[in-house]
Each structure stands twice: as structure tokens, then as C-alpha cells.
C-alpha positions as CSV (number, residue, x, y, z in Angstrom):
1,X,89.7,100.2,84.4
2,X,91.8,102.5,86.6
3,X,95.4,102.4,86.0
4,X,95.9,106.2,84.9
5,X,93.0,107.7,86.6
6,X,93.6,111.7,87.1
7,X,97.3,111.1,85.8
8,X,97.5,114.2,83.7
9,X,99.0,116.9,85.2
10,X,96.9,117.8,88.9
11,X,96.4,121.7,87.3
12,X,95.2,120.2,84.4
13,X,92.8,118.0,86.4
14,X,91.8,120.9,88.9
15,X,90.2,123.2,85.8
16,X,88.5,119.9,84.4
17,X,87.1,120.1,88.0
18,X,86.4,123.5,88.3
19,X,84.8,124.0,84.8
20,X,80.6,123.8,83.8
21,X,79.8,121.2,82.3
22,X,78.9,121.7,78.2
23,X,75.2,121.8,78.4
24,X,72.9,119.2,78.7
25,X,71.2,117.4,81.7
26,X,71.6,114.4,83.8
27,X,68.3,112.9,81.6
28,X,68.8,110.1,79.2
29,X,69.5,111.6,75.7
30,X,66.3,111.9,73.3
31,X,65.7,109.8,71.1
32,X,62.9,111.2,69.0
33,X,65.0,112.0,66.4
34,X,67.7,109.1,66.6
35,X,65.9,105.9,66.1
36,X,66.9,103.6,69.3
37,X,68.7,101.2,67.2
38,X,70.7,104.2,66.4
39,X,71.9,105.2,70.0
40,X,75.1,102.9,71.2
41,X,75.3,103.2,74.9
42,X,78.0,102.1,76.8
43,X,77.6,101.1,80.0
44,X,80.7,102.0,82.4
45,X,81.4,101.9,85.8
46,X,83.2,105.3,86.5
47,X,83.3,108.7,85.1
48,X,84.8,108.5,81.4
49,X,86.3,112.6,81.5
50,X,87.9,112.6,84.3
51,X,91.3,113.4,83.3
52,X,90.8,116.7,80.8
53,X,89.1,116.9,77.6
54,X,92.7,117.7,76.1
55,X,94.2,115.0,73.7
56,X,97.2,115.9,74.4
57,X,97.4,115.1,78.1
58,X,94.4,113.2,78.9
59,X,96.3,109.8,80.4
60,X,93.1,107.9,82.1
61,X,89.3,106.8,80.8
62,X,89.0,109.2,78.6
63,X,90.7,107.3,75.7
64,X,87.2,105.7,75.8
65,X,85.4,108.1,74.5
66,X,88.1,110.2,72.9
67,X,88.7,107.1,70.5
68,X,85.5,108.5,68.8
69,X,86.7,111.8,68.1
70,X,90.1,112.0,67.5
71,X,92.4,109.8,65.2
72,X,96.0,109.2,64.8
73,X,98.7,109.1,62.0
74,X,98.6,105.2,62.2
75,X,96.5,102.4,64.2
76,X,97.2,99.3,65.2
77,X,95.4,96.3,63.6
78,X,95.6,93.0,66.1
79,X,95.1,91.2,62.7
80,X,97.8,91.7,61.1
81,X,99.9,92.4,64.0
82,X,101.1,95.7,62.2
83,X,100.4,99.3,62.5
84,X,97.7,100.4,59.6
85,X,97.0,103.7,57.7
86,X,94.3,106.1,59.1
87,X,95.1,109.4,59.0
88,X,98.4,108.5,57.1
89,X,97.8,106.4,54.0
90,X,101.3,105.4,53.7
91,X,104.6,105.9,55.5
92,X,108.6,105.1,55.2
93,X,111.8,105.1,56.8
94,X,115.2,106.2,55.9
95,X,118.3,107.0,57.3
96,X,118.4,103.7,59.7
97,X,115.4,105.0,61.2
98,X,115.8,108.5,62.4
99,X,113.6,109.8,59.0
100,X,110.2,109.3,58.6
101,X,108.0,110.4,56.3
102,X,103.7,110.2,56.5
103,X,101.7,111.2,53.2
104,X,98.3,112.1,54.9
105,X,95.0,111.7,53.7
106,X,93.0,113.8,51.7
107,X,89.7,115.3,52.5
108,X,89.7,115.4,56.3
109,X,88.2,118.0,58.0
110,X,88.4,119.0,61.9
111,X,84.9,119.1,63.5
112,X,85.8,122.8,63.3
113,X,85.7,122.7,59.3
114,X,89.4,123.6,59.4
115,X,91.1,121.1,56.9
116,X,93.6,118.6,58.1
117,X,96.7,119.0,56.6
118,X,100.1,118.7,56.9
119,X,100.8,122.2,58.4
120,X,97.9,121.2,61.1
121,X,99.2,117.9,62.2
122,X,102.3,119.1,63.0
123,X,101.1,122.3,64.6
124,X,99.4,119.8,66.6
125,X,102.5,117.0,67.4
126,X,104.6,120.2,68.5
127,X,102.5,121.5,71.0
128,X,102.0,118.0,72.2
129,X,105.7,118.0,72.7
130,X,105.7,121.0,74.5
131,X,103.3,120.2,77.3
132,X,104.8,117.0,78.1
133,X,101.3,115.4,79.2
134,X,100.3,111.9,78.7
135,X,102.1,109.9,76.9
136,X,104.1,112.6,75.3
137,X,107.4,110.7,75.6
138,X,106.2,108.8,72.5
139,X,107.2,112.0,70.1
140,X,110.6,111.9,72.3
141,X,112.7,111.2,69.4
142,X,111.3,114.3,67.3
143,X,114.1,116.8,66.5
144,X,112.5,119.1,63.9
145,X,109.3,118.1,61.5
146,X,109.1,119.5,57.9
147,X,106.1,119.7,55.8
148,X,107.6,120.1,52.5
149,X,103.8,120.1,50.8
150,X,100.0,120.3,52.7
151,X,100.0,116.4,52.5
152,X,103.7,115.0,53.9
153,X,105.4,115.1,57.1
154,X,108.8,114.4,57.4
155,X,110.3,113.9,60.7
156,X,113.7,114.0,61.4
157,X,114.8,112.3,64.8
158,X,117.7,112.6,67.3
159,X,118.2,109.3,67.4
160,X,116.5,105.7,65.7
161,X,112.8,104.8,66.6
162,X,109.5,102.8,65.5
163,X,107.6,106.4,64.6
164,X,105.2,104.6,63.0
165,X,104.4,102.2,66.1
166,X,104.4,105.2,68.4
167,X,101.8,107.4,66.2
168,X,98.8,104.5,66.7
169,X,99.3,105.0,70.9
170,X,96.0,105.6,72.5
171,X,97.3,108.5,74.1
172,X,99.2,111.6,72.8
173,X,99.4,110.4,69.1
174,X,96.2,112.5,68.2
175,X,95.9,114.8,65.5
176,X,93.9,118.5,66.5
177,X,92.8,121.3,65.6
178,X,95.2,123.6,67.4
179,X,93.1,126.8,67.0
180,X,90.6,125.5,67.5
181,X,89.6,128.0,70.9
182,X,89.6,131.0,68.7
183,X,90.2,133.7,71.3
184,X,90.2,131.2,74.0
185,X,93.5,129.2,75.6
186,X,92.6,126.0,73.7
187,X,92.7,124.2,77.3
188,X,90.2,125.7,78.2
189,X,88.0,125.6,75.8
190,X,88.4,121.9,75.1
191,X,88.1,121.3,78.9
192,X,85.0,122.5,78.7
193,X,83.9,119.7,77.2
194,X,84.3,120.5,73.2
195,X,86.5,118.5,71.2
196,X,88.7,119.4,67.8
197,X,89.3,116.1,66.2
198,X,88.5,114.5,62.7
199,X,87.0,111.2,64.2
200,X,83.6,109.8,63.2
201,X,81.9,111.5,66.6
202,X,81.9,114.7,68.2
203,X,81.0,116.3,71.2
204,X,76.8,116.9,71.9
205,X,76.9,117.4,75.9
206,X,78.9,116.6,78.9
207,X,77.0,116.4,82.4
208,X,80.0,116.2,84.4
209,X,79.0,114.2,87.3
210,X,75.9,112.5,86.3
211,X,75.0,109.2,85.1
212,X,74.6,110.0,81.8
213,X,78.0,111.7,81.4
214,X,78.8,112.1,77.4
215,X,76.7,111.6,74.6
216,X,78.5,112.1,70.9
217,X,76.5,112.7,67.8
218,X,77.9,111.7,64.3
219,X,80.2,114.6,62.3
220,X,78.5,114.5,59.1
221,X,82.1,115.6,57.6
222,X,83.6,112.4,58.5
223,X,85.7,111.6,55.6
224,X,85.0,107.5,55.8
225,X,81.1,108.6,55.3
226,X,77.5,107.7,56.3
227,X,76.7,105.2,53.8
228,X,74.9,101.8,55.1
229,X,73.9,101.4,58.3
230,X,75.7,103.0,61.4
231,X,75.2,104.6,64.8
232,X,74.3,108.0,64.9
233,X,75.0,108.5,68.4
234,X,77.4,107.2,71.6
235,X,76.0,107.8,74.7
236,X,78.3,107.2,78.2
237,X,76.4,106.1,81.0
238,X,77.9,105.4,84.2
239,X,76.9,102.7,86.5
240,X,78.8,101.5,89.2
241,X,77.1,98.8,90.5
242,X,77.2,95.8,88.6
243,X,73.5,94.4,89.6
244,X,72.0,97.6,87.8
245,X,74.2,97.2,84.8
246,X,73.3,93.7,84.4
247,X,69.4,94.9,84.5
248,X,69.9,97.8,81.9
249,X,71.4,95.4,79.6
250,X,68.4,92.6,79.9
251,X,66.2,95.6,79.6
252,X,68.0,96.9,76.7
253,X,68.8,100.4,78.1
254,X,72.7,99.8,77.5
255,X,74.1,98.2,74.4
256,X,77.4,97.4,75.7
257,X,78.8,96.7,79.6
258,X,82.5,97.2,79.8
259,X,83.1,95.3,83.1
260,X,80.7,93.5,85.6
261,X,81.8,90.6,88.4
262,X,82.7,87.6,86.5
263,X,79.4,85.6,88.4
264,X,76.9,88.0,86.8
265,X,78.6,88.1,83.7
266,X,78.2,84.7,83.5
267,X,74.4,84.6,83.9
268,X,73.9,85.7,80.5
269,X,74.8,82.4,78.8
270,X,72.3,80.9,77.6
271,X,70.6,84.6,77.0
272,X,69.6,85.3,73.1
273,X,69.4,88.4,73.5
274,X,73.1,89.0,75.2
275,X,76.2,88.9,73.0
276,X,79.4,87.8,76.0
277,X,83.1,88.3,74.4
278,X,85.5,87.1,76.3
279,X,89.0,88.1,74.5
280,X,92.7,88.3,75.9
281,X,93.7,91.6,76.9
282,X,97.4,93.5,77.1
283,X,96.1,95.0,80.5
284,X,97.6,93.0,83.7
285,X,97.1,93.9,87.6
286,X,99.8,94.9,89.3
287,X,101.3,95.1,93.0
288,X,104.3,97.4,93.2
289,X,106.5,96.4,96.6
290,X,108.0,99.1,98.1
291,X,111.8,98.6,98.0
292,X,112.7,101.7,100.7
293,X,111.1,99.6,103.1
294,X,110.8,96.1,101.8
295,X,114.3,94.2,101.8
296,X,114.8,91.6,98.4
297,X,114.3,88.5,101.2
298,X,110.9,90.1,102.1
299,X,110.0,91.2,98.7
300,X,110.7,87.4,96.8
301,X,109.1,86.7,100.3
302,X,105.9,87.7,99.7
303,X,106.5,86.9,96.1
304,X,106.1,83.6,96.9
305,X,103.6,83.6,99.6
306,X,100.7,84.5,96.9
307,X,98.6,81.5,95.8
308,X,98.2,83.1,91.8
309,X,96.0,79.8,90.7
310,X,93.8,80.8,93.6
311,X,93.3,84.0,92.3
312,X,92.7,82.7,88.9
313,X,89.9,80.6,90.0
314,X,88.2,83.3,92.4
315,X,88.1,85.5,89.4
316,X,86.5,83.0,86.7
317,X,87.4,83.6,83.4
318,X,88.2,87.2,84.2
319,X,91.9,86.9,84.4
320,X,95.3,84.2,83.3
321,X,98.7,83.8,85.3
322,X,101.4,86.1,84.7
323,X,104.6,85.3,82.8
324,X,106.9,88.4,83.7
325,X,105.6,92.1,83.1
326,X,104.3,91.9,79.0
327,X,101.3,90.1,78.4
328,X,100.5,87.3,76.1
329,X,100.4,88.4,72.3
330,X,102.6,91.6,72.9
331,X,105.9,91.8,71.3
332,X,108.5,91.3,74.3
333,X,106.2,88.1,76.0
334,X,107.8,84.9,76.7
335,X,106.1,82.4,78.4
336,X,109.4,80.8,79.7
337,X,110.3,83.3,82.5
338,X,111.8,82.5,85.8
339,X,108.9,83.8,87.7
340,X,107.3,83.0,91.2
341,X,104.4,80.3,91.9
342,X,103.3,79.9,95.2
343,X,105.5,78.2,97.6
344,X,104.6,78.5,101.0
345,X,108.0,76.9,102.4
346,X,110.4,79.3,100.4
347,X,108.4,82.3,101.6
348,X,108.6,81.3,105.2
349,X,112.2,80.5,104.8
350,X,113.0,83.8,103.2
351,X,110.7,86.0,106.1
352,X,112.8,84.0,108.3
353,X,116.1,85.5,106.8
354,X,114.8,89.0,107.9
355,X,113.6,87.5,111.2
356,X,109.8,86.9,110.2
357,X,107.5,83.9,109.6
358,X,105.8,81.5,111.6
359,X,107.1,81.4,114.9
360,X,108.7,85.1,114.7
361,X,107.5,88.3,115.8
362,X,105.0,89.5,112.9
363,X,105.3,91.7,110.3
364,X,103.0,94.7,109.4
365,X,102.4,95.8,106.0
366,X,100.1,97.9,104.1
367,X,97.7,97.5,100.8
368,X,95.8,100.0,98.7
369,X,94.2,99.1,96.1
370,X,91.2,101.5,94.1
371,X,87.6,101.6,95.6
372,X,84.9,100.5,93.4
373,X,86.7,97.6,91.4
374,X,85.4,94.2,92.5
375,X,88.3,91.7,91.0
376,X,91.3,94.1,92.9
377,X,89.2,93.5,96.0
378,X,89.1,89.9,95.3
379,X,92.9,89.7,94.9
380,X,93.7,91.7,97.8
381,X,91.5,89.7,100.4
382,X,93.6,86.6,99.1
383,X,96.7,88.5,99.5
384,X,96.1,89.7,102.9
385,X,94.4,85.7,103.7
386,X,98.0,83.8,102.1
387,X,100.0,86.8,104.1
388,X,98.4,86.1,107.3
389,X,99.1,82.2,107.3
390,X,102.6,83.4,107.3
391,X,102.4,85.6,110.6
392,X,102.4,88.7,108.7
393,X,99.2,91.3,108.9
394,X,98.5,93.5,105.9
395,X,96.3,96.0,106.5
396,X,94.0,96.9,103.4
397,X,93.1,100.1,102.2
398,X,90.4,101.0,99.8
399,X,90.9,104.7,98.3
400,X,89.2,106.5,95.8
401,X,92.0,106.4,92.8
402,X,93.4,110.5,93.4
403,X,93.8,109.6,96.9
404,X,95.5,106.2,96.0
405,X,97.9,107.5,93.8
406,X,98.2,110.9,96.0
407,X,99.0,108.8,99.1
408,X,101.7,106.8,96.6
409,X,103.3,109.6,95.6
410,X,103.6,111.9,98.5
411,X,106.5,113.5,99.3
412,X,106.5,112.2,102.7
413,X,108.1,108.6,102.6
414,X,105.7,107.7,106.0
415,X,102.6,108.1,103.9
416,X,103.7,105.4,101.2
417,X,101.9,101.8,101.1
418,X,103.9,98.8,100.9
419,X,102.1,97.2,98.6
420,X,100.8,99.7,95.5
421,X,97.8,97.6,93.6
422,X,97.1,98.9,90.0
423,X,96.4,98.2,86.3
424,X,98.6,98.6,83.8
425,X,98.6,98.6,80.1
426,X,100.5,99.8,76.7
427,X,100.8,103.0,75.5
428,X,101.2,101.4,71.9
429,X,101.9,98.1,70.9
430,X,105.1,97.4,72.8
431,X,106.2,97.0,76.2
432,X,108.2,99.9,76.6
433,X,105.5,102.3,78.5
434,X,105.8,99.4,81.9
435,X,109.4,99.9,82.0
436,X,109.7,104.0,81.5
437,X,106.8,104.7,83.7
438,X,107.3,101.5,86.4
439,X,110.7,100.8,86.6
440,X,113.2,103.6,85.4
441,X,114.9,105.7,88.2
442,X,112.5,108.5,89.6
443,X,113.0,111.1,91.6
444,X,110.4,112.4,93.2
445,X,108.3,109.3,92.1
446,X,105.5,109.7,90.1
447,X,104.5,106.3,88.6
448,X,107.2,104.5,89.6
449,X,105.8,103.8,93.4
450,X,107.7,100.6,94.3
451,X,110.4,103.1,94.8
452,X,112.5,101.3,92.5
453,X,116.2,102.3,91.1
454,X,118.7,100.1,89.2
455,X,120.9,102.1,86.7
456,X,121.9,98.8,84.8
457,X,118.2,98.3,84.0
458,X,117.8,102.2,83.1
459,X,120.5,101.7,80.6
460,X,118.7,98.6,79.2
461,X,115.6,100.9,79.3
462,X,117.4,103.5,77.3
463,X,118.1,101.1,74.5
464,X,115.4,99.2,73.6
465,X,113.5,101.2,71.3
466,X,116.0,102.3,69.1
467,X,116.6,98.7,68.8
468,X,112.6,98.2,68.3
469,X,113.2,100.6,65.0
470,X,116.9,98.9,64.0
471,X,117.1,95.4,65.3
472,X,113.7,93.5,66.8
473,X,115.3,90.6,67.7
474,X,117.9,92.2,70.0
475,X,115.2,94.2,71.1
476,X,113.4,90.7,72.1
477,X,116.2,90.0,73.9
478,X,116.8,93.0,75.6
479,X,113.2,93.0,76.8
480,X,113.8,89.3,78.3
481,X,116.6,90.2,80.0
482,X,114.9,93.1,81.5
483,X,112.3,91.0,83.0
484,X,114.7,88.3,84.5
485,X,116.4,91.5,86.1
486,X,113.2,92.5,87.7
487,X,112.2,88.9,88.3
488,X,115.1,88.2,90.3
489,X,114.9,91.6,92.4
490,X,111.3,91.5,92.9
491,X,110.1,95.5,92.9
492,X,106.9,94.2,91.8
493,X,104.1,91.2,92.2
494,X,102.4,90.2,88.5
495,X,99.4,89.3,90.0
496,X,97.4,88.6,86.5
497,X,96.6,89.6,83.3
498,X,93.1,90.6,82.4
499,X,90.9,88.8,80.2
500,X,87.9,91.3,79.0
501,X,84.5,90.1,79.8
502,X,82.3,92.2,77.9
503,X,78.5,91.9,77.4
504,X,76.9,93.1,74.5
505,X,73.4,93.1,72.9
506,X,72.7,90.8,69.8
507,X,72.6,91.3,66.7
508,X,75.5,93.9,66.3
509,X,78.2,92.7,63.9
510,X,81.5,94.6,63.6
511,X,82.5,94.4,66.9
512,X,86.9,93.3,67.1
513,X,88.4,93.7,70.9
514,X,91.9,95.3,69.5
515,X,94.3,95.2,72.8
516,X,96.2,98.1,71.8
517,X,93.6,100.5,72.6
518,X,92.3,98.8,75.9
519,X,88.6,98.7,76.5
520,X,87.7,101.2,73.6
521,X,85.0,100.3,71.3
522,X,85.0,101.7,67.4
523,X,81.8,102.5,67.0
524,X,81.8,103.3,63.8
525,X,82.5,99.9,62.4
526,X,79.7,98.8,64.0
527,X,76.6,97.8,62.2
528,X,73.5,98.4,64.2
């Protein structure tokens, strides 16, 4: 998992950096007074708090682990296919969408005993707003939010939008404890490594660096209650190499392994002591071309040179073709698209146009993709393999993610890949976050690194989620026709989407993959 990795603002990042860690040691946590059955640990292969301990601005890994702690208005449920109540118990619209009001829930308290009321949440959706981290665009709409009684928020927006949809995102939609630093800049104290939400779990220690990174003990508060059997704490370990996370699992060190090559994952079958879930995710890999220095010809080009069905089967089980930019099961997918399938003729003859190919002077292009994840190093030897059989040499590069995305971003256009490899996923449960961040017109680029700029699409962008709130067929539509525009110019390669391959111990029940909040397990539900 690395699409956002470090995206929160680089200051931001640099005091997560420069910060102690929040006690602790790099030893596993005791268990003398948690039975073992009692500990959930989940086994990860990089650094969970990388980004900031801030809900507001934290845009990476950290939704892992800040699932636990903080909680939103509303949250998805892939059930239903709906939004749900959580913090909210009920919610309506008025005004063709540009009112909404939440009646919040009784009874919660922040892990800093303050009560969570109306006056609170909103304290905490403003200053959200006003840092402009994360995912913030999400409260874009907000004009002004009244709170007419300690239980109801009413917001009144600037134009029409899904407010409900957008307050279950997995980042920026949490609800905090705004004082909770006391005396302290509240960045600062939750950066080092303390938490003010109203989720089940809360903050024990953070050894920033070490293997075991975060361990969360159970807020006794917690207004759903300790009745019946649960976990009492989470524990983040971080292993990156796959053999030794395979080994803790057998061993039962680790009750739950977000991501290990699809070969090893595979060894379990047949194992009664090993749960494997294999579930469809909204997460999809990504290759942005850049357009500055890649003509349409050589960007449909390479398009075409890919063989996708070969990286299907090198990647067993772990990943299904692309149809266009929104997964499968995600409002806005159609399976239907005018994509690209490999064609080795119509790549030649496009390179050709821009006097490449076979039998032409070669082309040189570049590759980076993030060190440490074994499926994007699978995808880009097969790239750089189907490229070569065309006369064209891509060099590869394997960065550690700050320097990827630093490189991507630079100011200087000579530093800039041609090919920008990356995950991607939802901010909430609709496609709109690939198209603001990927796609819209940037300048200077941040997350848009193919470079890209088409002002009819940015108007199309600029629609759609009104229409999500007012119309959603039209906005079905409109999403459609935004990917046949990017289909037929080509800024970027759908390379797959991901399907998680998880691998659990037995005899846990409770355990639902919900796409919307990608790779994030609710504890809490979970029966030991």
C-alpha cells in the first residue's frame, strides 16, 4: 500500500520526523496482563505513521491505524451499498442539496473525557477546512455550519453535494477533540504520537522506527461498549519481508498479514490454522505517462505495447484487468469502455508515426516505481520486457516513496519520469478523488504527475458531484464520458486493479473487507 505515502504537507511530515517517539520500546508489547487471544496484531510491511498523527492531514498508511481511534459522521457499509450512521444517527437534505443536517449521537466521549457534541464536531470540521490537508476538499462545499442545539449540525453549502457520502471518507472526515493539546499547538502534541478521537482504541506507545511501531489499548469510554468478547489491544508490527511474515503468521506471532507475494500467500491453503480472504478491492495500480514529453502517438503507443493478461497471470490472484480509471463495484464503473489490450502491431505502427519502433532509432524512457512492493516490481519488469521488443529501452528506477514522489514533483521538468507507477484509491465511495487529484489542471503539479491539462475535462470535473447529490444518473454519465476522454488521450496506463490477499488466523469471526476504507481492519467487530 503506497499511493499517499508522506502526502501531507512536507512541514507537516518533517515534525512527525523530528519528534520522540511517545514512549515505549522496540520490544513486543506485554502480554501479562492482556491474555494473547486478546492482542490483534497486524502484520504490515512499512511504517503505519508516517504521514502525522493529525486526522486532519494525515493522507498515507496511517488511515490504518487511525481507523481505530477516530470515527466519522457517517461510514460506508459495502452491504448495503449506502453510507450508515456512526457518529450521526440520522441525517437529511433540503434545499436541492446544499442543506444538511446530522443529529449526533449521544454519549460519546473523546479519549480526552471532553464530550462529543455538536459544538465539538464542528470546531473540528472548521479547522479541518482551514488547513487544507488530506482530503480536505471533501468539506469544499461548506459555507457556514450552525449548531442550533449540542446534538445537530446543520450545514449550509455554496453549492449542491453528497455531504453525507463525503463525511464516511477515510481521510479528513474525522471528528476530534480540538483542544485537545491544552497549552500545546494541537499538532504538536498529536504528532507526538497521542490521539483525540472517540474510536474504540487509543494511543498506548509509538516506537517510531521500530518493528513494533503502534500498539492501541481499548478506551474503556467507548460508547458501543465492552460487552462479549473483544480485543483489548492492536499492536502494528512492521515486517517487510514477506518470508518472515509468512513465519510469524504459522507461528502465530501476527494475527493478520495485510500483503505478502501472491506465491507464499498461496502456501497457506490447505493450512487449518490460516484464514486466506481474497476480496475485490477499489485500489488499482497506476502508470501516469508524462504528456510534456510523451506525444498522444507514443503515449496510445505504449498503451498498447503492454501485455495486461500477462500481468494478470504473473501476479496470481492478486490483481484483475482494468476497465477505465474506477474499479469494479464503485459507482462510476462500466465494464464497456474503449480501453487498450495489447496489440503489438498498433503500438509499432503508432511509435512509427513519431519515427520509433522496430527498425527505427530507439527510444529511451524512464520508470519509477516504489521500493519494497514486490507486485509493482513485477509489472514494471514486464513493462520494461514488452517495451524492449518494440526497440524502446526503459530504464527502471526503484525509489523509496518521498524520493519517488519528490523526483515527480520537482520543479525542474529534467528530473521528471516518464512513466510515474503508483496506487490509487477513493477518498469515499465515489470516483471523484482520481479525477481531482490525477487529472484536473495543476500547476505546479502535485499529484497530477502525467502532467496532464484539458480544460474540457476540468469543467466535466467541476460538475460531477453536484450532480452526485442532484442527479446520479447524469452523474453516471458524466463519469463515463470522462473516462472515454482520458481513454482516447492516454495521460495514463490502468495497469490493474487490486484484489486483497489477506491472511489471517482461524477462528476469528467478524472480519468484512469494506473497499471504502482500503486495507483497514475494524477491530472492534472482531470476535477473538
Amino acid at each position: 500500500m503506497n499511493r499517499h505515502h508522506t502526502w501531507a504537507a512536507a512541514a507537516a511530515a518533517a515534525l512527525v520526523l523530528s519528534l520522540a517517539a511517545c514512549g515505549g520500546s522496540a520490544s513486543p508489547p506485554s502480554t501479562q496482563q492482556t491474555a494473547a487471544s486478546e492482542v490483534f496484531t497486524y502484520d504490515t510491511t512499512a511504517p503505519v505513521m508516517v504521514d502525522g498523527w493529525d486526522p486532519a492531514t494525515e493522507y498515507s498508511d496511517g488511515i490504518i491505524a487511525m481507523s481505530e481511534m477516530y470515527e466519522t459522521l457517517t461510514r460506508y457499509d459495502p452491504a448495503t451499498h449506502a453510507v450508515g450512521p456512526l457518529l450521526a444517527t440520522s441525517w437529511t437534505s433540503a434545499d436541492a442539496g446544499r442543506t444538511w443536517t446530522f443529529h449526533l449521537r449521544h454519549g460519546v466521549v473523546f479519549h480526552t473525557g471532553r464530550p462529543m457534541t455538536a459544538q465539538a464536531a464542528r470546531a473540528a470540521i472548521l479547522r479541518t477546512i482551514k488547513l487544507g490537508g488530506g482530503a480536505a476538499y471533501i468539506w469544499g462545499a461548506v459555507k457556514t455550519i450552525g449548531t442550533p442545539d449540542p446534538y445537530t449540525l446543520v450545514f449550509h453549502l455554496s453549492y449542491a453535494s453528497p455531504l453525507a457520502l463525503q463525511a464516511s471518507a477515510d481521510y479528513s472526515a474525522y471528528i476530534y477533540d480540538t483542544q485537545a493539546g491544552g497549552g500545546s499547538a494541537l499538532a504538536t502534541w498529536l504528532n507526538a504520537g497521542h490521539d483525540a478521537g472517540t474510536g474504540p482504541y487509543t494511543a498506548q506507545t509509538w516506537n517510531k522506527g521500530q518493528e513494533f511501531e503502534v500498539t492501541l489499548k481499548e478506551f474503556p469510554q467507548y460508547w458501543g461498549g465492552w460487552s462479549g468478547p473483544h480485543y483489548g489491544k492492536v499492536v502494528y508490527r512492521v515486517v517487510p519481508q514477506d518470508t518472515t511474515a509468512a513465519q510469524l503468521l504459522r507461528s502465530g506471532q501476527v494475527t493478520f498479514v495485510e500483503q505478502i507475494n501472491p506465491s507464499l500467500w498461496s502456501s497457506f491453503k490447505g493450512d487449518s490454522g490460516v484464514t486466506l480472504v481474497s476480496s475485490p478491492s477499489w485500489q488499482n495500480l497506476l502508470g501516469q505517462l508524462n504528456v510534456k514529453r510523451l506525444s498522444l502517438p507514443l503515449r496510445q503507443a505504449i498503451s498498447y505495447a503492454i501485455d495486461y493478461q500477462g500481468i494478470i497471470a504473473a501476479l496470481q490472484g492478486a490483481g484483475v484487468v482494468s476497465s477505465g480509471i474506477v474499479p469494479p463495484g464503485l459507482f462510476g464503473h462500466f465494464g464497456d469502455l474503449p480501453g487498450y489490450s495489447y496489440d503489438k502491431a498498433k503500438a509499432a505502427a503508432l511509435l512509427g508515426q513519431a519515427g520509433y519502433g522496430p527498425g527505427r532509432k530507439p527510444l529511451s524512457l524512464s520508470l519509477t516505481y516504489t521500493q519494497g512492493d514486490s507486485n509493482e516490481q513485477v509489472v514494471a519488469t514486464i513493462i520494461k520486457s514488452d517495451l524492449a521488443a518494440l526497440n524502446v529501452n526503459l530504464s527502471v528506477q526503484s525509489l523509496a516513496w518521498p524520493t519517488q514522489w519528490a523526483k515527480g514533483k520537482s520543479s525542474d521538468a529534467a528530473q521528471h519520469q516518464d512513466i510515474f507507477m503508483e496506487y490509487w484509491w477513493p477518498d469515499y465511495a465515489d470516483p471523484y478523488s482520481w479525477f481531482t487529484n490525477l487529472l484536473q489542471t495543476e500547476n505546479p503539479p502535485y499529484f497530477n504527475l502525467s502532467y496532464y491539462s484539458n480544460a474540457s475535462l476540468d469543467r466535466m470535473i467541476n460538475q460531477v458531484e453536484p450532480l452526485v447529490a442532484t442527479d446520479k444518473p447524469a452523474a453516471g454519465q458524466l463519469y463515463r464520458n470522462m473516462q472515454v476522454t482520458i481513454l482516447q488521450q492516454a495521460p495514463m496506463l490502468f495497469l490493474y486493479n487490486a484484489n486483497y490477499q489477506y491472511a489471517m488466523l482461524s477462528g476469528i469471526s467478524g472480519f468484512r473487507v469494506n473497499p471504502a476504507y482500503p486495507n483497514v481492519v475494524f477491530v472492534y467487530s472482531l470476535k477473538p
